[in-house]
C-alpha positions as CSV (number, residue, x, y, z in Angstrom):
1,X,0.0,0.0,0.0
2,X,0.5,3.6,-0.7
3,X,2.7,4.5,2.6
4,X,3.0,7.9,2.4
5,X,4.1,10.8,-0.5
6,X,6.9,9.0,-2.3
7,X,7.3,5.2,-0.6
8,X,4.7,1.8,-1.2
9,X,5.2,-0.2,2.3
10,X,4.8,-4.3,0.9
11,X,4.1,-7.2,3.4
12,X,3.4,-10.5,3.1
13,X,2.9,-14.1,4.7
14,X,5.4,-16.1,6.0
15,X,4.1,-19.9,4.8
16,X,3.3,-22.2,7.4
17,X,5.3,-24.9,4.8
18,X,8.4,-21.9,4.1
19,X,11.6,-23.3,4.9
20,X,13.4,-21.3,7.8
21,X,15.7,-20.3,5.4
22,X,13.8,-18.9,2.8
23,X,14.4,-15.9,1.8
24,X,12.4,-13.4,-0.7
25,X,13.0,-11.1,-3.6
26,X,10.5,-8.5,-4.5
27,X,9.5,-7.5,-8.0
28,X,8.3,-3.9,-9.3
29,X,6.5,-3.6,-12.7
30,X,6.2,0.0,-13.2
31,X,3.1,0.8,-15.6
32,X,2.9,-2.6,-17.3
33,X,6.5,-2.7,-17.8
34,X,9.2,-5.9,-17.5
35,X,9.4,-6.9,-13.5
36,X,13.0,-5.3,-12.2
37,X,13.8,-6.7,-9.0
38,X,14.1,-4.4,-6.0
39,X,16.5,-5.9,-3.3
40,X,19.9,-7.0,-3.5
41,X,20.8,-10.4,-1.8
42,X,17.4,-12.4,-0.2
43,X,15.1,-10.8,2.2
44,X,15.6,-13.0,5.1
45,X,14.3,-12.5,8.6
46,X,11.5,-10.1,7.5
47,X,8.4,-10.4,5.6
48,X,8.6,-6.8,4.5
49,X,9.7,-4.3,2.3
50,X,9.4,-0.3,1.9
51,X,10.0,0.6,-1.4
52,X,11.0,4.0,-1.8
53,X,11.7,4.4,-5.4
54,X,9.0,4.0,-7.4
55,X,7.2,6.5,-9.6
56,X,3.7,6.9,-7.9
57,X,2.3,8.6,-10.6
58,X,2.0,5.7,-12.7
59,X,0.2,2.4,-11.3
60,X,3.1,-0.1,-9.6
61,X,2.4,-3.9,-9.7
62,X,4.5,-5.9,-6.7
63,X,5.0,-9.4,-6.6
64,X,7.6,-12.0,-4.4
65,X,9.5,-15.0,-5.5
66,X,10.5,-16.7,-2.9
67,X,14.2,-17.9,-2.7
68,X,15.1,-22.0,-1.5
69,X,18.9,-23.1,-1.7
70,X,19.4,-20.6,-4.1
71,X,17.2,-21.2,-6.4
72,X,14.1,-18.8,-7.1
73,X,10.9,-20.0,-7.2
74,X,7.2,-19.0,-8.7
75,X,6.3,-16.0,-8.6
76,X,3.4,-14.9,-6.3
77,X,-0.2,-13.1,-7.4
78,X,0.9,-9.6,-8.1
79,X,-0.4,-6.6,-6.4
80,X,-1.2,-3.0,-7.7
81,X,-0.8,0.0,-6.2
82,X,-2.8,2.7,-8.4
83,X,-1.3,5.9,-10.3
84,X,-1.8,8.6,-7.5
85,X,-3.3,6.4,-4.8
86,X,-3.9,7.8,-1.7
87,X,-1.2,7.0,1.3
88,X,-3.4,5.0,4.1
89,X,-2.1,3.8,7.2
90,X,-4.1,0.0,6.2
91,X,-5.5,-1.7,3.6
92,X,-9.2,-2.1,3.9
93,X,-10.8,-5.5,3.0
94,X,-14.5,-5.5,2.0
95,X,-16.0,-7.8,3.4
96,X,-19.3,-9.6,2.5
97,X,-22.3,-10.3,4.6
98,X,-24.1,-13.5,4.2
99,X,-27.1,-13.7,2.6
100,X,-29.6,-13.5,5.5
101,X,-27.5,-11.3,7.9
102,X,-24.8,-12.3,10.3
103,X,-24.9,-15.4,12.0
């Protein structure tokens, strides 16, 4: 999500099945574009990542591949951050009510 003026704060989940040792690498498509990897060496330790050099005036897709022995695995879904998007503190989630109200 949109952190603040000019940086896109990415988290995700740490698998239940993840290796203790695997580590991430996070992607950037930048409006459409080829995915250019943003760390250097594995993200290990952390399931985080403040990106701080994107251009927010164009919409900014994020994805992970995680990293096993080495070798880099599947990408996962991709995320999008809007052109312009407004910097929130959260991400809401809609979420549905069943059909009858809440049980």
């Amino acid at each position: 999500m949109k952190a603040n003026e000019s940086q896109v704060y990415l988290s995700w989940r740490y698998l239940v099945n993840d290796d203790e040792a695997t580590g991430f690498n996070v992607y950037r498509s930048a409006d459409g574009g080829p995915g250019v990897k943003l760390n250097g060496p594995p993200l290990l330790g952390t399931t985080d990542f403040v990106d701080s050099s994107a251009n927010l005036a164009v919409s900014n897709s994020y994805y992970v591949r995680p990293v096993v022995d080495g070798v880099e695995l599947a990408a996962s879904d991709s995320f999008e951050v809007a052109a312009g998007a407004e910097a929130k503190p959260y991400l809401g989630v809609p979420l549905q009510v069943p059909e009858g109200g809440v049980t």
